[in-house]
C-alpha positions, 0 to 999 in steps of 0.5 A: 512458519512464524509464530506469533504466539505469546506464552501469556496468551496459553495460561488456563484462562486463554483459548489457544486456538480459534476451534477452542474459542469460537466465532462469537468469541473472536468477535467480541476479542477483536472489537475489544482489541481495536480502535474503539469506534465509539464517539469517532468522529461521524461514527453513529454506531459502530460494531455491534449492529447489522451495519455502521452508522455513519454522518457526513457533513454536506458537500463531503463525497464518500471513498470507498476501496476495498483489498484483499490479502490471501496467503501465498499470493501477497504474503508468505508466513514464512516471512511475514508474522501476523503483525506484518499482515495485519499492519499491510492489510490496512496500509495497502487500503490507506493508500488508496485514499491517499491517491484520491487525495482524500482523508481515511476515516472507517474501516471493515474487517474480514478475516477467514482463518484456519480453526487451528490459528493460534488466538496470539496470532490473532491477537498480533494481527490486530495489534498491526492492524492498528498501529497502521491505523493510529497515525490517521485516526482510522476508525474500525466499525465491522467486518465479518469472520469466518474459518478458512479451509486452507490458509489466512484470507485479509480483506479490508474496506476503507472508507474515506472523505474529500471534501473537493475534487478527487484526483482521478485516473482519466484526469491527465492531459497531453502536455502534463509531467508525470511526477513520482514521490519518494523512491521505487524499488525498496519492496521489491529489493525487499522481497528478494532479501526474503526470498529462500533462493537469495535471502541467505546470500543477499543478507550477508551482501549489504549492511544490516541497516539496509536490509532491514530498510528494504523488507520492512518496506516490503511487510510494512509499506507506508502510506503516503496519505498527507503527501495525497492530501497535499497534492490534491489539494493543487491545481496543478495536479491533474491525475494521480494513482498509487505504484500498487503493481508497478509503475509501467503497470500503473501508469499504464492505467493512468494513461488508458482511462485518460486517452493518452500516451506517456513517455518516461526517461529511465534515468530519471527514475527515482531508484531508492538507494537501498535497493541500488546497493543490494543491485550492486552485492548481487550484481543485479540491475535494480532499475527492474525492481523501481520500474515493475516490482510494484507494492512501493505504495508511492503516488504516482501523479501528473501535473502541469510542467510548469508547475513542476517545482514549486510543487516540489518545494512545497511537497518537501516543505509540508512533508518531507517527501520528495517530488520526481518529475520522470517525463510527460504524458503525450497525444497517443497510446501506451508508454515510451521508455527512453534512455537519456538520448531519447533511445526507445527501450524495452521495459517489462510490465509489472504485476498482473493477476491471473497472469504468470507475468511479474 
């Protein structure tokens, strides 16, 4: 198990573990160590009472999402430190908002930890917890602890703004291109890297720059919340989601709420190369890790086709992100994986909870 203990935080006037500091003192730790919430903006009152306060201006809609984080089942202290967690608790949140097409705004924080946690672990979870949350000026206004008997439990809510129309799931329509930015299948390829089984021998099968690409897409995703904003503020846009559980799964959500079918040609799959070159040390096909690994937190969208490239260039203009069209959205149900000849394939699905399915 990691530690992220730091000698600084064991002299005499520091509590070593949570049992020697308590709840009244973590909380008080913890409102000190975030990002003041006082003088926010449209924050009335922020930690301290029984709820937040919040002001919005007319015409603003609210979003609100909500993550939960339990050891052993989206981390593994073996591998990921308390910053890691603290960073992905809020970054798996952000990205919520971003599929919205929204602005993140407030967050609430609750934390269920061993009482033997170390305050240093604390303390790094937090320091996470906010460098995820400076670059989009998310304020932290509450949240709750408790002690938990068996591992760390993370649960996030995230509170967001659109001050137009949010890009919903059931949105998409026959006809549209589905569209994917960036590319598919870092975390996953990450994941593998950490895992005990391959690490060793992945580690040593690419170069270190890349590897350490792919796990920290893995414990550190980023959220693509300007690339959000700027499709949804695109006519053309129709549906948009985040490639949480992967994109089969995802999609798969896209097209049940809407009604429709989608078909996507696997080559068109934007497989990230990273993940391409450890496929290649592993002799490992990576395509499963773009299509069902899932946590690659890019936006997955659709649009209308001929809409395709300007929105594209744009997106690359104003971001830097790239744009993938990968297929269409059609009358019907369920998906179609096609190769480059049109040929049917089988495909995997991707996360699913309360399922051995992976």
């Amino acid at each position: 198990m990691r530690s992220d203990a730091d000698p600084a935080s064991r002299r005499a006037d520091h509590p070593a573990s949570l049992r020697e500091l308590g709840e009244l003192g973590l909380i008080e730790r913890i409102r000190q160590a975030v990002t003041d919430s006082s003088g926010a903006p449209g924050v009335r009152t922020g930690i301290g009472d029984d709820t937040a306060v919040l002001g919005l201006s007319p015409g603003v809609a609210l979003l609100v999402t909500t993550d939960l984080l339990i050891e052993d089942v989206h981390f593994r202290r073996a591998y990921a430190s308390a910053r890691d967690i603290g960073w992905k608790a809020l970054a798996v949140n952000l990205s919520d908002i971003a599929a919205m097409g929204g602005t993140p705004r407030w967050a609430l924080i609750a934390i269920a930890l061993p009482a033997a946690t170390d305050v240093a672990s604390v303390d790094a979870f937090v320091t996470g917890l906010n460098e995820a949350a400076a670059p989009h000026e998310v304020a932290v206004i509450g949240g709750d602890t408790s002690t938990s008997p068996h591992g760390w439990m993370v649960n996030v809510t995230l509170i967001g703004q659109h001050a137009g129309t949010p890009r919903l799931r059931s949105m998409a329509k026959a006809g549209d291109a589905i569209v994917v930015t960036g590319t598919l299948g870092r975390s996953a390829a990450g994941l593998a890297l950490l895992q005990a089984e391959a690490g060793e021998r992945a580690r040593t099968a690419v170069p270190a720059e890349l590897g350490e690409e792919l796990i920290r897409a893995h414990l550190r995703p980023t959220a693509r919340v300007a690339e959000g904003r700027w499709l949804g503020e695109q006519a053309a846009v129709h549906a948009m989601m985040d490639c949480s559980d992967g994109l089969g799964t995802d999609l798969g959500h896209i097209c049940r709420q809407s009604r429709v079918a989608g078909r996507v040609v696997l080559e068109r799959v934007p497989v990230a190369p990273a993940a391409q070159a450890l496929g290649r040390a592993l002799d490992k096909d990576p395509l499963p890790w773009a299509v069902a690994g899932g946590e690659d937190y890019e936006l997955l969208a659709t649009c209308r086709p001929e809409a395709v490239d300007e929105l594209r260039a744009g997106l690359l203009a104003a971001t830097g992100t790239p744009l993938t069209a990968i297929g269409e959205i059609t009358p019907g149900a369920g998906i179609r994986w096609v190769d480059g000849r049109g040929e049917t394939l089988e495909i995997g699905a991707g996360y699913e909870h309360f399922s051995s399915r992976r």
